[in-house]
N, C-alpha and C positions, 0 to 999 in steps of 0.2 A: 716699382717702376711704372705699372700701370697708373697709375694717380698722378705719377711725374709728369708723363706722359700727355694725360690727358690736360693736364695744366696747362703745357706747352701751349696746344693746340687750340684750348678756351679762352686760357689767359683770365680764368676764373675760378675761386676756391670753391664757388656753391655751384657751379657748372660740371669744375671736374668732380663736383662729390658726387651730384645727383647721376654724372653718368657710372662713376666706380661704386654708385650705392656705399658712399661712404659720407660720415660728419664732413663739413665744408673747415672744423678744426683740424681734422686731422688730414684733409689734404695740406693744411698748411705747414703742419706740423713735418709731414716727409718731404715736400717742396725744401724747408729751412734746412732738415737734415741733409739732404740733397744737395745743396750748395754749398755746406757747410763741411764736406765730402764724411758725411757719417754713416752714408748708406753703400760705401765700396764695397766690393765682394774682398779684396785686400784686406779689409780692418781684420785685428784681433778678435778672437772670438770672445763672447765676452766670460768672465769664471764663474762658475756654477755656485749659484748661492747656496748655503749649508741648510739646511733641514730641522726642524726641533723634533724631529720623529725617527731622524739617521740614527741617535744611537741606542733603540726602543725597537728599530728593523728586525734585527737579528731574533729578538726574541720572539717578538709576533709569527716572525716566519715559522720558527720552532712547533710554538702551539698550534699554528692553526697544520701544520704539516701531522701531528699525532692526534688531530683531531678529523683528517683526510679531508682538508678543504672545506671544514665546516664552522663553525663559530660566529659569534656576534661583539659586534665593537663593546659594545655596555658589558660582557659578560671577559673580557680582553683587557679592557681599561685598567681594573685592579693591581692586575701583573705588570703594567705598564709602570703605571704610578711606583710601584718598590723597586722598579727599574730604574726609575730616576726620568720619566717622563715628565716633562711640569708646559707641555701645550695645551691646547682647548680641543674639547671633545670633538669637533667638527674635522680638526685636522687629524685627529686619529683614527675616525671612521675613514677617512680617506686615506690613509695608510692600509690599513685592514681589508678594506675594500682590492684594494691593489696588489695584496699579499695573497687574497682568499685566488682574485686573477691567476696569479703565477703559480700556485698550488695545484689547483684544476688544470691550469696544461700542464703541470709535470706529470700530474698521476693520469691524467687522460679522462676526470670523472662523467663529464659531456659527450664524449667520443663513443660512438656507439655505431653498430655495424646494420645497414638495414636489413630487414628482414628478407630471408630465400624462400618460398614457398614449392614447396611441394605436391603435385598434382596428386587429389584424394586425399587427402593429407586435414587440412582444416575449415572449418563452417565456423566461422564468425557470428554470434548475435548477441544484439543489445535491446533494450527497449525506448523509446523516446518519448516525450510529453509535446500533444500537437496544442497550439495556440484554445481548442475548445474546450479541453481539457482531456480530450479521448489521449488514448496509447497508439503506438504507432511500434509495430515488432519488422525489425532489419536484420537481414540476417545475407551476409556474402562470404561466396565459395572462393576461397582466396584465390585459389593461383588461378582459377579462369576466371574470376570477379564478379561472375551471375549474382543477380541481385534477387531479393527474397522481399517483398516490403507485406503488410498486413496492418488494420487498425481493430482495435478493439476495446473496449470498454475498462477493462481491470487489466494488472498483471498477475494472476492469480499462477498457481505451479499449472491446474488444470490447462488454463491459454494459453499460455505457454509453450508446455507441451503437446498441444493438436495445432499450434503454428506451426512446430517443429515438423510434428510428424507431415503437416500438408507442404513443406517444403523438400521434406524429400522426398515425396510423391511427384514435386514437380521437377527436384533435380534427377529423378530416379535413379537414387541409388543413397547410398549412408557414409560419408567420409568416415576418416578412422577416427577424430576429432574432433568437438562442438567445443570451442574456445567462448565462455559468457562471461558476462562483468557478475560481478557478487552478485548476485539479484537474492533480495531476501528468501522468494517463492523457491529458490532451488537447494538455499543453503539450510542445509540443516544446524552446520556451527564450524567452529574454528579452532585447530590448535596449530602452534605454532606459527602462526600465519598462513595454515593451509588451510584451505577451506574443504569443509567434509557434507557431500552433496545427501539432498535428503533421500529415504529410502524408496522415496517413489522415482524419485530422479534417477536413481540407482535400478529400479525394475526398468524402467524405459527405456534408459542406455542398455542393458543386457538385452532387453527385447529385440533392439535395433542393431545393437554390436558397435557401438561405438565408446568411447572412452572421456568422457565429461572431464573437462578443467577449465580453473576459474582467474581471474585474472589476479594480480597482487597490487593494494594499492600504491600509486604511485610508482609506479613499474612503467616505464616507457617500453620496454620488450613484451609485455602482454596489453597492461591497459590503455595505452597510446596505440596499440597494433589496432585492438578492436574498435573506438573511439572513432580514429582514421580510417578504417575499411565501413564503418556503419553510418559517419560522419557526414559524408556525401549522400545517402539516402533521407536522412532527418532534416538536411538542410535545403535540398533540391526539389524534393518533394511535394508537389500544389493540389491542394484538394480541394473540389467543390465545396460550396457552402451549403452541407447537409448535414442533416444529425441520422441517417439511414446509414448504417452499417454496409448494408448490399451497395450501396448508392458508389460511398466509399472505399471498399476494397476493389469493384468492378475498377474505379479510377486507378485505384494500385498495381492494379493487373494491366492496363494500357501500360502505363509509366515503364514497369517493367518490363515488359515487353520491346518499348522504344529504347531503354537503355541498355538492354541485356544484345539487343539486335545493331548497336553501331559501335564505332571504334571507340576500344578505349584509350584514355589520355595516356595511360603509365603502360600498357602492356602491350598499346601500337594492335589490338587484334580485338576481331569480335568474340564477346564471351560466350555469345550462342555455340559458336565455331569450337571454340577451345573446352567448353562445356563438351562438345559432342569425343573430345578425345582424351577427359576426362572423367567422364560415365562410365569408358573401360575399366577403370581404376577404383571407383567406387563398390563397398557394397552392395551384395544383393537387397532388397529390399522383402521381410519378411512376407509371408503369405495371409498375414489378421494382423489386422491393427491393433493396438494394446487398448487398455479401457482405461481413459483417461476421465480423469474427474471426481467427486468421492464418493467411494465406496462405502458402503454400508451393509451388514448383515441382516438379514431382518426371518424371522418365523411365521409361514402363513397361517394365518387364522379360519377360523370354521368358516367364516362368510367370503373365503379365498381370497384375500387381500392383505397388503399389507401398510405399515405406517411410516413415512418418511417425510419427515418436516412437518407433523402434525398434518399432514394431507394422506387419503386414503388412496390405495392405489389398485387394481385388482388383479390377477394372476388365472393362469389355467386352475381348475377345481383341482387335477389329479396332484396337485403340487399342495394341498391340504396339511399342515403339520411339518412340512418338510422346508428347509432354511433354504434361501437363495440371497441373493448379492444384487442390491438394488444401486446405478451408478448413476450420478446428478451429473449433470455438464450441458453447459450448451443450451440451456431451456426445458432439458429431455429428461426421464427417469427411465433408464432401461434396466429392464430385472435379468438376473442369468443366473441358471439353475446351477449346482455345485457342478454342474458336469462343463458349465460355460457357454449353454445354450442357449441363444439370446429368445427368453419366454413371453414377454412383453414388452411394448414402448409405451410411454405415456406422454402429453406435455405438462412439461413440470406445473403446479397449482399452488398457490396459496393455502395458507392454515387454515384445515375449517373443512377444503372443497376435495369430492371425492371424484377420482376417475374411472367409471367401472364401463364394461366391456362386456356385450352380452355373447358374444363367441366365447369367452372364458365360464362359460355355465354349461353343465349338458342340457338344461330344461329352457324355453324361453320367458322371459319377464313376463309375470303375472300382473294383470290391473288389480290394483288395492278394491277388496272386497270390505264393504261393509256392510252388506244384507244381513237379514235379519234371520234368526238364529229361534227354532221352534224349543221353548221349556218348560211345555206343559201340552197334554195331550189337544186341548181344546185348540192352541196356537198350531201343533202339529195338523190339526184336520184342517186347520184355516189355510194353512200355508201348502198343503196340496193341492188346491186351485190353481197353483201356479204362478206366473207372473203378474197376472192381475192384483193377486192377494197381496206380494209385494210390494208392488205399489199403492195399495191402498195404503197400504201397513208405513210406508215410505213418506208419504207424502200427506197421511194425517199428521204423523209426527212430528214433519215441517209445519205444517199449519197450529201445532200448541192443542190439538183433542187430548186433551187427558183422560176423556172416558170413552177415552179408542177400546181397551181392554175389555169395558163390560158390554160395547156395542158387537165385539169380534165375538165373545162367548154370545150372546142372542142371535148374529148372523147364524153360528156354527147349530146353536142346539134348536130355533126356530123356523127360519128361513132356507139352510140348507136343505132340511129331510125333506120340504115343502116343494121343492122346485126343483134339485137336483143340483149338481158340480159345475153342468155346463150354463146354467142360465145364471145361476150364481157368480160363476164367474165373468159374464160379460156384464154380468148389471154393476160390481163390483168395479171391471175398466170402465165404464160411463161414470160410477162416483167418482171415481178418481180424476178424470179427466174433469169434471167441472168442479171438483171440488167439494163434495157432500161425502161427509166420514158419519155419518150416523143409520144405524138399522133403521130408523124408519124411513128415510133415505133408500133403501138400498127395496124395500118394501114396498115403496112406491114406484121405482124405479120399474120390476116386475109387474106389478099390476100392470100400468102399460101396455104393455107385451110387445105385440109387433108394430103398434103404432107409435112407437117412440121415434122421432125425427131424426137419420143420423144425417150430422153435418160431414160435410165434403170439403176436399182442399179445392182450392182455387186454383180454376185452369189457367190456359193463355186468354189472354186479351183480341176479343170481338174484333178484326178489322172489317171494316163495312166503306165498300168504295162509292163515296158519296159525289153525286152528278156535278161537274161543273156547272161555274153560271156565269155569264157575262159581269166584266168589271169596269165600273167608270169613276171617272174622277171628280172631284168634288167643284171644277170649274163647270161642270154637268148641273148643279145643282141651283149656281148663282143666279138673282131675281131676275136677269135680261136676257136667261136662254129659259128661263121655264116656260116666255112667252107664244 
């Protein structure tokens, strides 16, 4: 009657289409019907045309009812057809379609009750993939909604759990329940469709006193719960344009703050607020953090060190022979004695490179000696002059003398008895200092005596405060003022 209507009032088919947004045909078409009185509310209704699927109904409903509102038209059709179906494939998915409808509301398979939470009760976490390819770990306290966000590089079992652990550090306290999606790093494996957490996951939960479960998939009561509770944090969340880890979670640590501090949309309250009246509720929070990251055994060696990833690492001495528990995580190698006494830290190194610690020695680091070594009496007499004789000894042997040895035995069995230890030795530092390795060298040097020149180091620099003198200019000098 609108289209009628507007007909009236234009007096034009392509008038009243364009204003009923309708074909300028089919205003015509209801105008003729209209005067033709085929548009009364009066007429007969008109009879319902029969179906080539009506009598194919009955059975579809059957099947797809014992198969609880499941099934596919292609896999339907068969039974159809020995039914005595003889339509086209298209109007049978449309039957099917409309059966599978009526099925799911009778049995209610979509109908689902939402979630009540319980305060202390469940910690939600997921992990997310940020645009750079970093990880981004979410983790909320359901029933007051406090948020948990973190970014990091892998999702390993180790990061995981020291997310974990610094999340309840900030919520302080341990819910009864840590609800996670499958994450490969927790699951150790599967029966039944349950998933059976690994044994590290298993020490941490006991550590902390909580009770680990995982979602199922396709499960709208666990894994749509966690998805949706984590969902808002992976998608809301803006991070600077950095590749600095610190840079990044500092940003994470605003964010949460500004959302954990205002109202929320679904629970009308602030979750700082509701947080603070669910901390009662929560467990206590143990007194040592668990040692998260992998463990390794390792035996210390004589040189008090030991080997983890082809990198050396070094330990207290008194810990010689005795096993301790070296744990990788985080950059770090910390060692702990069977007793759990944290012995040393290290930062972790590459293959190859050693990290040694001279407080883990009782003696302090010796300089590499390579002096020379007396083996034979004649070298023994030589080398009682003392440092002199070392370096001559030193620094012929840099210079290529190879008939140092038979110059040292004529020093020792000529020149010594002649002159004595003390003069021997200073004429021996003067060869040495300028370079002359040979007894007759060393023989002239002595003859000398005391008129030998000794050179001096060079003092400070002479300053000598020299007189000024009047200064003029070179217009002083041109040929019309010299006159």
């Amino acid at each position: 009657m609108d289209v009628v209507d507007a007909y009236a009032r234009l007096g034009s088919y392509r008038a009243a289409g364009e204003l009923c947004g309708v074909d300028p045909k089919t205003v015509k078409r209801k105008v003729l019907a209209h005067e033709a009185g085929q548009l009364d509310d009066e007429r007969a209704e008109r009879a319902p045309v029969p179906k080539n699927t009506d009598g194919v109904r009955t059975v579809v409903l059957d099947l797809v009812r014992e198969a609880n509102g499941r099934g596919t038209a292609k896999r339907l059709l068969p039974a159809a057809r020995t039914a005595g179906y003889t339509g086209s494939d298209r109007n049978f998915r449309r039957l099917v379609a409309g059966v599978k409808r009526q099925v799911r509301g009778e049995i209610g398979r979509h109908q689902r009750r939402p979630a009540v939470w319980v305060p202390g009760e469940t910690l939600a976490i997921d992990w997310g993939l940020l645009p750079g390819g970093l990880k981004v770990f979410c983790a909320v306290l359901a029933w007051s909604r406090v948020r948990f966000v973190r970014v990091a590089r892998d999702e390993t079992a180790a990061t995981t759990l020291a997310m974990l652990a610094d999340c309840f550090d900030i919520l302080g306290g341990v819910p009864a329940k840590v609800l996670a999606d499958r994450m490969g790093c927790l699951k150790g494996g599967t029966v039944a469709n349950v998933v059976i957490p690994t044994p590290d996951y298993v020490r941490f939960a006991t550590h902390y006193r909580f009770a680990p479960d995982f979602c199922h998939p396709a499960d709208p009561e666990s894994k749509g719960i966690v998805e949706n509770l984590v969902g808002y944090a992976k998608t809301d969340l803006v991070l600077p344009d950095s590749d600095d880890l610190a840079v990044l979670n500092d940003a994470c640590r605003m964010w949460c703050a500004e959302v954990n501090a205002r109202v929320h949309s679904e629970t009308c309250a602030i979750p700082d607020v509701r947080l603070v009246e669910e901390r009662a509720l929560l467990r206590e929070l143990p007194m040592l953090r668990p040692r998260i990251g992998r463990v390794e055994v390792r035996k210390v060696d004589k040189l008090s060190t030991i080997r983890v990833a082809s990198a050396r690492y070094s330990v207290p001495h008194r810990l010689v022979g005795a096993h301790v528990e070296a744990v990788t995580f985080d950059g770090r190698v910390r060692i702990y004695d069977l007793d759990g006494g944290l012995v040393a830290d290290h930062v972790q190194l590459a293959p190859g490179e050693a990290a040694v610690l001279d407080e883990h020695y009782p003696t302090p680091r010796k300089a590499p000696s390579r002096g020379p070594r007396a083996r034979t009496d004649v070298e023994r007499e030589f080398l009682a002059l003392g440092e002199p004789a070392e370096a001559f000894i030193r620094k012929g042997a840099a210079a290529g003398s190879t008939m140092l040895p038979k110059e040292i035995i004529e020093i020792v069995d000529e020149i010594l008895p002649a002159h004595g230890p003390e003069l021997v030795a200073k004429a021996l530092d003067r060869a040495a200092r300028f370079g002359r390795f040979k007894a007759a060298d060393v023989r002239s040097i002595l003859s000398i005596g005391t008129a030998l020149p000794e050179p001096a180091v060079g003092g400070d620099n002479v300053v000598v405060a020299l007189p000024t003198v009047e200064v003029r200019s070179f217009d002083a000098y041109a040929m019309e003022n010299l006159a």
